[in-house]
C-alpha positions in Angstrom: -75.4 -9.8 29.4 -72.5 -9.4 27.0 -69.1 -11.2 28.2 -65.8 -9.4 28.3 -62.8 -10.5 26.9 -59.8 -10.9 28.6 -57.0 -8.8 28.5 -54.2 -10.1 26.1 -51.9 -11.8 27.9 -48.6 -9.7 28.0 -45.8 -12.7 27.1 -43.3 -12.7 29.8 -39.8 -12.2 29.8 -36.8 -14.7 29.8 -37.0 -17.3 32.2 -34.4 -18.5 34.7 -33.1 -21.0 32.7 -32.6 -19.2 29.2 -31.1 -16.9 31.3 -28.4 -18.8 32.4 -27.7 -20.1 29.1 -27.1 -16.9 27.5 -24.9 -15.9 30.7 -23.0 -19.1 29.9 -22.7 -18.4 26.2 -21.4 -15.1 26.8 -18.5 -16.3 29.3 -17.5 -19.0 26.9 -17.2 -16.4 24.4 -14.8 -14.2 26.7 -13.1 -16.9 27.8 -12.4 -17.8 23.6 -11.6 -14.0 23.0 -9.4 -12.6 26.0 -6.1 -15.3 25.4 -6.4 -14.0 21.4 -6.8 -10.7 22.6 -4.1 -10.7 25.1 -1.5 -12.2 22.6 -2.6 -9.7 20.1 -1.8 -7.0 22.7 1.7 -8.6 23.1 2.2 -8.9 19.8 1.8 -5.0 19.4 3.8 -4.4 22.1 6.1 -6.3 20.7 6.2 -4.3 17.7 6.3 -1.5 19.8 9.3 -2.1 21.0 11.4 -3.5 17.9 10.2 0.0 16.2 11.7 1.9 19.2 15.2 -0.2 19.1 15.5 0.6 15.3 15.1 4.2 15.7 17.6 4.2 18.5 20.0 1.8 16.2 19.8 4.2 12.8 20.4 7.2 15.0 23.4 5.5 16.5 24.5 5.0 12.7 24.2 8.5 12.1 26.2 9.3 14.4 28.7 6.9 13.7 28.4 8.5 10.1 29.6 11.7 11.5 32.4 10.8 13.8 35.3 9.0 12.0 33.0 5.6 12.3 33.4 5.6 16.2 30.0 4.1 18.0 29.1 6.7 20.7 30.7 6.4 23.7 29.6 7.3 27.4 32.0 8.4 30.3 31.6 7.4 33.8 31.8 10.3 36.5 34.8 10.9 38.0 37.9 13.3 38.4 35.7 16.4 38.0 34.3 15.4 34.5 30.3 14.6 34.2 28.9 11.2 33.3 27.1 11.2 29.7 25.8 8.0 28.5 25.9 7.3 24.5 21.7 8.4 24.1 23.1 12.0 25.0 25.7 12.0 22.3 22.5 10.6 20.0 19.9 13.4 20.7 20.9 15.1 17.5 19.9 12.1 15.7 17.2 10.3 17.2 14.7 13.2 16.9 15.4 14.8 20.1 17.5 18.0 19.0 20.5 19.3 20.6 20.6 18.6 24.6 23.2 20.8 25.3 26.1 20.1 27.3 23.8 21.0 30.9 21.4 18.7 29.7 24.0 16.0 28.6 25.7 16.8 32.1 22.6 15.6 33.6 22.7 11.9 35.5 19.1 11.6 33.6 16.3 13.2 32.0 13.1 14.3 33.4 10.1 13.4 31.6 9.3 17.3 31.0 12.6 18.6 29.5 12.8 16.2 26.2 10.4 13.6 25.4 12.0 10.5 25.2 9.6 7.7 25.2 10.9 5.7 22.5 13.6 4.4 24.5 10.7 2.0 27.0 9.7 -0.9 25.7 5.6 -1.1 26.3 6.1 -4.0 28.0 8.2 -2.3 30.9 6.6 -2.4 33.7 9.3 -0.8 36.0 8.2 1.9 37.9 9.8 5.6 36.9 11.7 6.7 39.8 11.2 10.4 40.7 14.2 13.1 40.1 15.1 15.7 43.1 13.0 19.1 42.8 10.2 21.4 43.8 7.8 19.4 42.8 9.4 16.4 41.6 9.0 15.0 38.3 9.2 11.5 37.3 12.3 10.4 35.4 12.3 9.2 31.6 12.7 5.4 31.9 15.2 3.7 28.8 15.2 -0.1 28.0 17.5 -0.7 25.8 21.4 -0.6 26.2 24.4 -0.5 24.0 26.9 -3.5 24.5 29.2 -2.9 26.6 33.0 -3.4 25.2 36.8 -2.6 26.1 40.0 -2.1 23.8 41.6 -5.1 25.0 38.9 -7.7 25.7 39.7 -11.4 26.7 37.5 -13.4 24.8 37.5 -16.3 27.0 35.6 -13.9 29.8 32.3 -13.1 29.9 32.9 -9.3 28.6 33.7 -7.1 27.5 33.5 -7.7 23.5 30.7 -5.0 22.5 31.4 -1.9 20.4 31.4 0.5 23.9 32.2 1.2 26.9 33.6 3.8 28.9 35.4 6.4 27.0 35.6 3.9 24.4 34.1 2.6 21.2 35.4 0.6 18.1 34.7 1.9 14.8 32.4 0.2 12.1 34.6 -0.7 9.7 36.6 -3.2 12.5 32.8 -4.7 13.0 33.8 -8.3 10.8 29.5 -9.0 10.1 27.6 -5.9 10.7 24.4 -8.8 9.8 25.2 -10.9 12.7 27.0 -8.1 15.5 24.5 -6.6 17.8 24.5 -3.1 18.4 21.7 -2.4 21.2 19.6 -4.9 23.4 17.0 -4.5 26.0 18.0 -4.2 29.3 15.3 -3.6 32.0 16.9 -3.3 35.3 15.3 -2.2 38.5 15.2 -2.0 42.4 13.3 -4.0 44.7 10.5 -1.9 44.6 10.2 -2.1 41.0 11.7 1.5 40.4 13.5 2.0 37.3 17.1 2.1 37.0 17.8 2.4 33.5 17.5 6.3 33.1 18.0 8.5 29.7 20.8 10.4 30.3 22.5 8.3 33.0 25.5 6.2 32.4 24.5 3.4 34.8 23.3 0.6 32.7 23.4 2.5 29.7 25.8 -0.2 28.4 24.8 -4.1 29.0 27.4 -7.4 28.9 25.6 -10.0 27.6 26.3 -12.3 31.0 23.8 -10.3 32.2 21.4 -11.3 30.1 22.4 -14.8 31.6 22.3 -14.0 35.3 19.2 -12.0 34.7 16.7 -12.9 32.6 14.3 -10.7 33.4 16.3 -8.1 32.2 15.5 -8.9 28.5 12.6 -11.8 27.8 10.1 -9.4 28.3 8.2 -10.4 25.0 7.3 -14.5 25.9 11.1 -15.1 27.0 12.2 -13.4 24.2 14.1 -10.3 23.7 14.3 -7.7 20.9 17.9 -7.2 19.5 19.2 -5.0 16.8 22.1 -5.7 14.3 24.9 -3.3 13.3 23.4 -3.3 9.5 19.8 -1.9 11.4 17.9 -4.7 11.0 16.1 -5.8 14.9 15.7 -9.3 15.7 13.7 -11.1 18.8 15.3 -14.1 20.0 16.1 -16.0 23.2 19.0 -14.7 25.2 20.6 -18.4 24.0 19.9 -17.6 20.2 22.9 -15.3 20.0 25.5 -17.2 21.8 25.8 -19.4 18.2 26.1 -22.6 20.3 28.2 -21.2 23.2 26.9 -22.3 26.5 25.6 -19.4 28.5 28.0 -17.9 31.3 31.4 -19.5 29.1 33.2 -17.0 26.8 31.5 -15.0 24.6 34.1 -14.4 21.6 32.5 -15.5 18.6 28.9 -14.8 19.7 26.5 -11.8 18.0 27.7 -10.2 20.9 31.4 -10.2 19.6 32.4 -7.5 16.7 35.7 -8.7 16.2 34.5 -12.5 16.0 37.5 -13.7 17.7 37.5 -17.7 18.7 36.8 -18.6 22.3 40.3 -19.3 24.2 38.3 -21.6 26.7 35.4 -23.8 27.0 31.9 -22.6 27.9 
């Protein structure tokens, strides 16, 4: 009788233990790649957001261009006259187009009537509060904020020594360093719930002091505890909230700080 052969033997697959070690390679390898990953995403965001400040900044000096050197200005509501906030009196320059004066009369912008997304930071997480309306529709969040000035500040306060404020604005040739004045700085502000209150279009917190960037960090270090500014000459720089006080402790006077365009001396101690 002839013999058979076996069958070849079919090789198996993996076993238990190469398994696991290939499992283990792989987590090691995410656990390598995600923090590089993560900081790369930052880093983007980052960008992101230093790009969306200098488009906001050039516009403002456009405008500035075209009215006498005055810095746009908002108004407050009150006595029968509407609030608009200085990105209204910008639209014409920042890509937007015209508003209007219904639109500018508007406490904020919905995100369907102009698109305004340059003005969030990626790295805003607040929440967009909803405007009134059948059906409602979310309002455009902004994140950055013109500093907030007077005509006759007190430098030894905390404010007001920015370029403007409430029917009010200095003109650029009274800014002594256009290099070292800031023009605009983030300024993330919110409820409880996390809803926006920065709004396009609304006065509220369309300017920001610089104290409070002091009593409330988490207004501006949204990038590492670090903050994008921008400069009166265009130029944006990230730095800590402490970075522009040029050695001035925080919550003392803030005359002589980037904050200050007339660089006047601090009248008391920090």
């Amino acid at each position: 009788m002839s013999k058979t052969s076996a069958p070849p033997r079919v090789p198996s697959g993996f076993t238990l233990i190469e398994l696991l070690v290939v499992i283990s390679i792989i987590a090691l390898l995410i656990g390598i790649l995600l923090p590089a990953l993560g900081a790369a995403r930052a880093t983007a965001r980052q960008i992101a957001c230093a790009s969306g400040i200098r488009q906001i900044t050039l516009a403002t000096m456009m405008y500035t261009d075209d009215n006498e050197g005055h810095f746009p200005a908002g108004t407050a509501p009150g006595g029968g006259t509407f609030a608009i906030s200085y990105d209204d009196l910008i639209a014409d320059y920042d890509g937007r187009g015209s508003l209007g004066q219904t639109l500018r009369n508007r406490q904020f912008l919905r995100v369907s009537e102009r698109d305004s997304s340059f003005y969030k930071c990626p790295s805003d997480d607040s929440e967009p509060a909803f405007a009134f309306g059948t059906p409602p529709s979310p309002v455009q969040i902004r994140s950055y904020s013109i500093t907030l000035g007077a005509p006759n500040p007190n430098p030894a306060n905390a404010y007001p020594v920015g370029i403007s404020g409430n029917g009010w604005s200095t003109r650029l040739a009274e800014v002594k360093s256009a290099t070292t004045t800031i023009g605009l700085a983030e300024n993330r502000t919110r409820t409880a719930a996390g809803d926006a209150q920065n709004h396009v279009g609304n006065f509220l917190d369309s300017n920001v002091p610089p104290f409070a960037h002091h009593q409330f960090p988490e207004r501006l270090e949204q990038h590492d505890g670090k903050g994008n500014y921008s400069y009166l000459d265009g130029h944006v720089s990230i730095a800590k909230f402490e970075d522009t006080l040029n050695g001035a402790a925080p919550g003392g006077g803030y005359g002589g700080t980037q904050w200050d365009f007339r660089q006047l001396p601090r009248t008391s101690s920090p």
